[in-house]
Every structure is written in structure tokens, then in C-alpha cells.
C-alpha positions as MATLAB code, in Angstrom:
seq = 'XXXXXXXXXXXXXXXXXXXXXXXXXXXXXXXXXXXXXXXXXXXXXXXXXXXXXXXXXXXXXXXXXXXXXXXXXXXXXXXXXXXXXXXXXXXXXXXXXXXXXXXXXXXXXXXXXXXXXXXXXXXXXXXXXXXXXXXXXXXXXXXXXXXXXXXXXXXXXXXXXXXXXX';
ca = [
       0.000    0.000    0.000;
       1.405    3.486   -1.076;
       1.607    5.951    0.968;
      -1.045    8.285    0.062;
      -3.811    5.501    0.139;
      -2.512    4.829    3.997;
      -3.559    8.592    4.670;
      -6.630    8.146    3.484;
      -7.689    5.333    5.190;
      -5.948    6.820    8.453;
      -6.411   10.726    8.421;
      -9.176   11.395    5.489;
      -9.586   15.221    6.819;
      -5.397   15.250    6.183;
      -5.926   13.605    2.733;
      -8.507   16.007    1.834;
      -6.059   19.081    2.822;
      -3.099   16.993    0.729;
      -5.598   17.245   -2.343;
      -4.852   13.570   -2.537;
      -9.388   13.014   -2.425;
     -11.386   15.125   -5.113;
     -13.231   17.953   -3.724;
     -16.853   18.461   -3.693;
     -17.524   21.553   -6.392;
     -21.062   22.241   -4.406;
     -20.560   21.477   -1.039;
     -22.992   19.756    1.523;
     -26.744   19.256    0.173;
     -29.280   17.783    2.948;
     -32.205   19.248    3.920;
     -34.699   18.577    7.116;
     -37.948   20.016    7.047;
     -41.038   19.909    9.179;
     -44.301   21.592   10.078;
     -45.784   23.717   12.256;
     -48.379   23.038   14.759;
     -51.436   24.354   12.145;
     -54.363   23.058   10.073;
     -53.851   22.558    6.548;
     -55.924   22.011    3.321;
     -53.402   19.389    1.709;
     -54.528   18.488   -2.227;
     -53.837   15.919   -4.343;
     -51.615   17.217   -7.142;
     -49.789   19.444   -4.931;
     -46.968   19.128   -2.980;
     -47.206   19.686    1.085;
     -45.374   22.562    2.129;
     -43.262   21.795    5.225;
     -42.140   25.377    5.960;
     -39.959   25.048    9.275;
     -36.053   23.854    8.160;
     -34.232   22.744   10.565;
     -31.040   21.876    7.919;
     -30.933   23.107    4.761;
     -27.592   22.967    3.246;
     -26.933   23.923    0.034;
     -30.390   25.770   -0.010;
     -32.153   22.900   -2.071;
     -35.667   22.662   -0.380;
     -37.445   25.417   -1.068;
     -40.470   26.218    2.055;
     -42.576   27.900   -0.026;
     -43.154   25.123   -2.794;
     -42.164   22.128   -0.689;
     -39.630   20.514   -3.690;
     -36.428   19.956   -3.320;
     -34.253   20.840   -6.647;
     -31.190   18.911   -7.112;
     -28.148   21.434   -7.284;
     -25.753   18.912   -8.763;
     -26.364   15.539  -10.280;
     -26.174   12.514   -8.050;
     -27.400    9.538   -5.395;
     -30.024   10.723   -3.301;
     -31.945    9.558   -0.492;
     -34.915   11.227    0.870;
     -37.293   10.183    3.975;
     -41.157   11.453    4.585;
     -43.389   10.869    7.647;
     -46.935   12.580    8.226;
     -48.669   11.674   11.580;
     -52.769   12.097   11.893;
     -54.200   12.678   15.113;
     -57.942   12.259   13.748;
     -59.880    8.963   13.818;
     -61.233    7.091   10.746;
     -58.259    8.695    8.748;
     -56.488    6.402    6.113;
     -53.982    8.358    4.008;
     -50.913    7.445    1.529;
     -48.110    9.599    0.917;
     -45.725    9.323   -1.814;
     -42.532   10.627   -2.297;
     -42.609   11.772   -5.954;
     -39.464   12.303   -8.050;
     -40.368   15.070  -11.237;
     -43.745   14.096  -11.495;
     -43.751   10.336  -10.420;
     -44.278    8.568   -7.512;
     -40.768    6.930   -6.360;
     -42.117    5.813   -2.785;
     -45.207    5.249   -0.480;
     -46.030    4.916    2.652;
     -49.646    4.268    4.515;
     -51.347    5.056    7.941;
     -54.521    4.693    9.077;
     -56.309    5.674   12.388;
     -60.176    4.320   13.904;
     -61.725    4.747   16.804;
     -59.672    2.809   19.018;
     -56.088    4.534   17.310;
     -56.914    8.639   17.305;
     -52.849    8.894   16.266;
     -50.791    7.002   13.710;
     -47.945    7.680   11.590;
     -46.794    6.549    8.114;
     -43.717    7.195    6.871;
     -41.725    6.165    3.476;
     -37.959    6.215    2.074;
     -36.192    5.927   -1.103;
     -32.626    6.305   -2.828;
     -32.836    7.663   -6.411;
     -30.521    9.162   -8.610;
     -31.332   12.836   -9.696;
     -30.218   14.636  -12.545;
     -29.431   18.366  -11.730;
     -32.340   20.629  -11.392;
     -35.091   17.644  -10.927;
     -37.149   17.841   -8.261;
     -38.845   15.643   -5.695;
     -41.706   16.257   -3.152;
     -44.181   14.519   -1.069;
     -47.677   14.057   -1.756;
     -50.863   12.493   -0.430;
     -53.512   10.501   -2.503;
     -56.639   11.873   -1.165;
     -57.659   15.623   -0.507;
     -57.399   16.323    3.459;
     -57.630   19.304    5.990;
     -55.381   18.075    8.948;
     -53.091   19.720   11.879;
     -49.906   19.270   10.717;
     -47.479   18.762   13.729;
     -43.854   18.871   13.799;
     -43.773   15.339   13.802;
     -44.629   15.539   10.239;
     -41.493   15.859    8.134;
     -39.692   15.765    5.012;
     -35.843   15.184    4.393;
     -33.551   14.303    1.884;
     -29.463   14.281    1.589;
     -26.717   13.913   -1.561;
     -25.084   10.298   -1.029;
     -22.738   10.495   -4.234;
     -22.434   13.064   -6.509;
     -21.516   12.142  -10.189;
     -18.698   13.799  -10.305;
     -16.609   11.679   -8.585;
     -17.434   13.302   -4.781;
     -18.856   11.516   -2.273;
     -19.052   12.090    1.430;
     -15.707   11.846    3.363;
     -15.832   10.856    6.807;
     -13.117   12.472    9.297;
];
């Protein structure tokens, strides 16, 4: 083993300042968002806004439209979970990826269960400037809680970057 290889397996952060690992050209991308405490008309067709970000690096998810846009082309993996607190509810949620649905998930509450979660996951590659969002199938006025939440982070970009550990 050469030299250079053992400081990357030993000191990555070292390797990195040795410009013996490709930079990242864009930086970090990974987003968190949730939602308020507040009752919200959510649509079929339309994304749901979570408008509270607790990370946003890179500035990809955008609060207003609830899609992330892909800065730079890549692996992805995004997460979703909406919680209900009313009874006889029964909702999916997708995660959709420019247009299509990519993931689900499903929860359902009754008389018995008042509060229930569903939640869904999914790696995908993007190309730069696609987007992805989460959806549900039905139209539904619900309190959103914080517990509700959207996320998504840049595993691999395509040009050669990739998360370095250190």
C-alpha cells in the first residue's frame, strides 16, 4: 500500500487538505424540514409545504413550494413521515421524483387509534435541477405537527465526490 492511500484510510480530513481526495464543487446538500403546529388544506396534485427547516444545506428545499431541486447531479436519499391525530383517517403519501411517484407509505387511524404515523424512504438518482416532493392521494384538511417531516441528503455526486468521513 502506497503511501497516500494509507492517509486516506488513516487521516481522510489530512488527505482532503493533501488534495490527494477530489473535492466536492457544491458542497454539503441535505435538507430537514417539518411543520408547524397548524391546520392545513393538503390536495392531491400538490406538494405539502413543510415550511420550518431545521437543515438546509446547500439551499435545495425550497419552504414555499415544498420541492427539493437537485443542485448537482447525483445519489439521493430522501425520507417522509406525516402523523394524523384524527380517527377514521387512512392516508398514503408518496414521495414523488419530477412528477412520479418513487415511494409510499400508509397510515390509518379508527376509533380505538386517534394517532398514527406513516412514513416512506427511497434512494434515487437525480439529474441536476429535478425535483422531488411529497404528496398524499386523497384531498385532506389536517393539523400538521412537527412530527410531520420531510428530508432528503446527496449520497454520491456524479462527479466523482462523495461524502468523506473524518
Amino acid at each position: 500500500m502506497n503511501g497516500a492511500c494509507l492517509l486516506l484510510l488513516l487521516l481522510p480530513s489530512a488527505a482532503l487538505a493533501l488534495n490527494l481526495v477530489p473535492r466536492a464543487s457544491h458542497g454539503a446538500v441535505a435538507f430537514h424540514a417539518n411543520a408547524q403546529d397548524k391546520t392545513v388544506p393538503l390536495y392531491t396534485g400538490r406538494p405539502i409545504p413543510f415550511d420550518h427547516t431545521l437543515v438546509n444545506a446547500g439551499s435545495a428545499y425550497n419552504t414555499q413550494t415544498g420541492k427539493f431541486t437537485a443542485p448537482v447531479a447525483g445519489l439521493y436519499l430522501f425520507w417522509t413521515q406525516i402523523e394524523s391525530t384524527k380517527p377514521g383517517v387512512a392516508i398514503t403519501m408518496f414521495i414523488f421524483q419530477s412528477g412520479k411517484p418513487i415511494s409510499a407509505g400508509y397510515m390509518e387511524t379508527n376509533s380505538d387509534l386517534a394517532d398514527d404515523t406513516g412514513s416512506a424512504m427511497v434512494a434515487t438518482h437525480l439529474t441536476k435541477g429535478e425535483e422531488v416532493w411529497v404528496e398524499i392521494e386523497k384531498d385532506f384538511a389536517m393539523t400538521v405537527f412537527p412530527s410531520s417531516y420531510f428530508g432528503g441528503v446527496l449520497l454520491y455526486a456524479d462527479d466523482g465526490t462523495g461524502p468523506i468521513v473524518g
